[in-house]
C-alpha angles and dihedrals in degrees: 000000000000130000127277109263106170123110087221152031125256141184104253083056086076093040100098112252135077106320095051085048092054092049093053098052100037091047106016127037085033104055094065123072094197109048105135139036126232111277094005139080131279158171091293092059101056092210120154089257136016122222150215127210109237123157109351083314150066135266108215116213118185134171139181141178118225126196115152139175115254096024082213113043131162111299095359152037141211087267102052094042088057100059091037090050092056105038094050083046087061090039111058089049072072086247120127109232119240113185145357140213122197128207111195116191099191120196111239105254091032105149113252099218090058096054086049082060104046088047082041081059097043096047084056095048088047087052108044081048089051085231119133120218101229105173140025153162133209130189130167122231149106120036111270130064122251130166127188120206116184122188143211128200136152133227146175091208115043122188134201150180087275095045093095114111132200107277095025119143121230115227123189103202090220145324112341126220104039102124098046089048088048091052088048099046097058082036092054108031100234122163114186079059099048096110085068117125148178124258096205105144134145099260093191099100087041094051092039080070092059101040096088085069132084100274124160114187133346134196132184105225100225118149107016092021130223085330086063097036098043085046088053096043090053095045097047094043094040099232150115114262101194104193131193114214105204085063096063117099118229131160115250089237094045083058091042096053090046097050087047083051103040090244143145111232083204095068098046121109115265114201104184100036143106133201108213140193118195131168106267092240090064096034093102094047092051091043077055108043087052091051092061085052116077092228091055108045099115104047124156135195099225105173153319145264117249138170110290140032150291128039117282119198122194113206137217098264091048105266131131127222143165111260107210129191123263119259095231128340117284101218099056110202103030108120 
């Protein structure tokens, strides 16, 4: 990972992918001397959560900032995206969340009956996670919506992006892309596509089933997609993830957007997802356990951990290659 180098900030600075990751780092985790606590997580470890050792366990704390274009889009909304967001962030650390804060920026001349709709939307996400909303801030300015949710949760196991472990198996929870797809096909205007949704959802109750097995680490593949998330997972654990493309489950029209567009479905956002590695002797009982659960009917075991390094993805025809990560995500606003 090099330095940051450039005079400004982009957008593609704030994408997924390399070029966020070297910002971070460069900008970010450096320029604060006390950024961990002592046995926990921290700002070092770019994990989707930090964490604080309490009570022979950890307390898991998580935020994150949403702005999307369109703020409503098929099978979701900004304010759906930020609590689930949140809430899967906490969850795949293995910790139950507990309790969530909001922090809402409005732009002046924003239409009431629209923001009644995105909290309308919250309130229903926080319900259907069991998790309560408790504290909250709200300012007007700017002119675009954002709205920041941050999460608390606890946990006696807590995993992490270096948790994976030689002879793992990788599981996908379901079909990758749609998000992303979703996001393309309004932006675009394409009509053939327009079933398309979005597959944003609270994954907590879903991942508490799983939890009893032997699982070592989780991530939910957001901005960059499964490429991002498995190239984390492989550079934070030290090992080879060898992947076999025809596994992994897409969508026909989530193929079908990408190759209109000249993109990789492995590098679109997922918002209702989770990457997975699991010790080879319970991943049966957790590809089973996610198949009785709605979000994770379609779950697919796509490759193992083995000794080495890098991501190795062998295609369709047969062929291996190196998947690297994406510069920066393709579909820029999105989360």
């Amino acid at each position: 990972m090099g330095e940051f180098t450039s005079d400004i900030i982009k957008s593609e600075h704030g994408g997924g992918g390399e070029m966020m990751e070297t910002m971070i780092k460069s900008l970010y985790v450096n320029g604060f001397s006390l950024n961990t606590i002592k046995g926990g997580l921290g700002l070092p470890d770019m994990d989707d959560s930090g964490s604080i050792p309490f009570d022979e366990g950890h307390i898991v704390f998580s935020t994150d900032s949403h702005t999307v274009t369109p703020l409503f889009f098929p099978g979701g909304d900004i304010g759906r995206l930020s609590i689930s967001g949140t809430i899967n962030d906490v969850s795949v650390m293995g910790a139950k969340p507990l309790a969530l804060s909001s922090g809402v920026i409005l732009p002046e001349g924003f239409p009431t009956e629209q923001f009644r709709k995105v909290i309308k939307s919250m309130d229903e996400t926080l319900k259907e996670a069991g998790v309560p909303l408790i504290t909250g801030d709200t300012k007007v300015a700017g002119n675009d919506l954002f709205i920041n949710t941050s999460g608390v949760g606890y946990t006696k196991n807590l995993l992490s992006d270096k948790g994976l472990k030689e002879g793992d198996l990788i599981i996908v929870s379901g079909t990758v892309g749609d998000h992303g797809a979703a996001m393309l096909s309004v932006r675009e205007d394409i009509p053939f596509l327009s079933n398309i949704k979005s597959d944003v959802a609270p994954l907590n109750r879903m991942i508490e089933k799983i939890l009893p097995h032997n699982i070592h680490s989780m991530k939910d593949p957001t901005r960059g997609g499964i490429a991002n998330a498995l190239n984390e997972f492989s550079r934070k654990s030290g090992v080879r993830i060898e992947i076999k493309e025809e596994k992994i489950p897409v969508r026909e029209e989530v193929s079908s957007i990408c190759d209109i567009l000249g993109l990789n479905f492995m590098e679109i956002a997922c918002e209702g997802k989770v990457l997975i590695s699991v010790s080879r002797e319970d991943a049966e009982a957790v590809i089973d356990t996610l198949r009785r659960d709605r979000r994770g009917k379609n779950a697919a075991i796509i490759g193992e951990v083995k000794k080495g390094e890098k991501v190795i993805l062998e295609t369709v025809i047969g062929g291996r290659r190196i998947l690297e990560p994406p510069v920066a995500d393709p579909v820029p606003r999105v989360c």
